[in-house]
C-alpha positions in Angstrom: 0.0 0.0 0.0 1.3 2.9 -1.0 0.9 5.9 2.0 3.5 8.2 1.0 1.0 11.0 0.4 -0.2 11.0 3.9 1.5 13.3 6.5 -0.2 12.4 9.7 1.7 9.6 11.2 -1.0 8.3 13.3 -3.6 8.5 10.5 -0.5 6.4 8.1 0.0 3.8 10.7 -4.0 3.1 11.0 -4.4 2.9 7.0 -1.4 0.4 6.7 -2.9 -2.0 9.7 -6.2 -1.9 7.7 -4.6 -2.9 4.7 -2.3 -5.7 6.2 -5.5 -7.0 8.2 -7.4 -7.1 4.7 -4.4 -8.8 3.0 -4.3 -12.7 2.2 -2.0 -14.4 4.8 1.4 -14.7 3.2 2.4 -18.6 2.7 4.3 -20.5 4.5 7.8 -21.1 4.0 8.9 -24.5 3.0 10.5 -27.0 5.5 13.8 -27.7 3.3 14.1 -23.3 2.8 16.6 -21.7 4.5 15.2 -17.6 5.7 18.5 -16.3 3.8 18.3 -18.4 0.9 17.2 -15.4 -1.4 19.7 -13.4 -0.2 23.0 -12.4 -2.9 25.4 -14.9 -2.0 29.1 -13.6 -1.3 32.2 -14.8 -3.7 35.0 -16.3 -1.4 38.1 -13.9 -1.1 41.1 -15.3 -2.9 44.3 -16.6 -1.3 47.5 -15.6 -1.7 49.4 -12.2 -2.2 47.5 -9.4 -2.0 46.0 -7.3 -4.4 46.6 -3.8 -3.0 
């Protein structure tokens, strides 16, 4: 939901619960899934002399 053209914070926070509360429940996560398994997976650092 987009709420970036309301100012009042309190008014905001009420219009995003509504709209999380009228959302489908999100699916569960898979039991072989890890949480970070999306996540941008870091190359290994080489070995040897360094570069700099």
């Amino acid at each position: 939901m987009n709420t970036t053209k309301v100012t009042d914070t309190t008014e905001r926070k009420k219009l995003k619960r509504a709209a999380r509360k009228k959302a489908d429940p999100r699916p569960k996560r898979a039991a072989g899934e890890a949480r970070g398994s999306n996540k941008k997976k870091v190359k290994s650092m080489i070995r040897g002399p360094r570069k700099r």
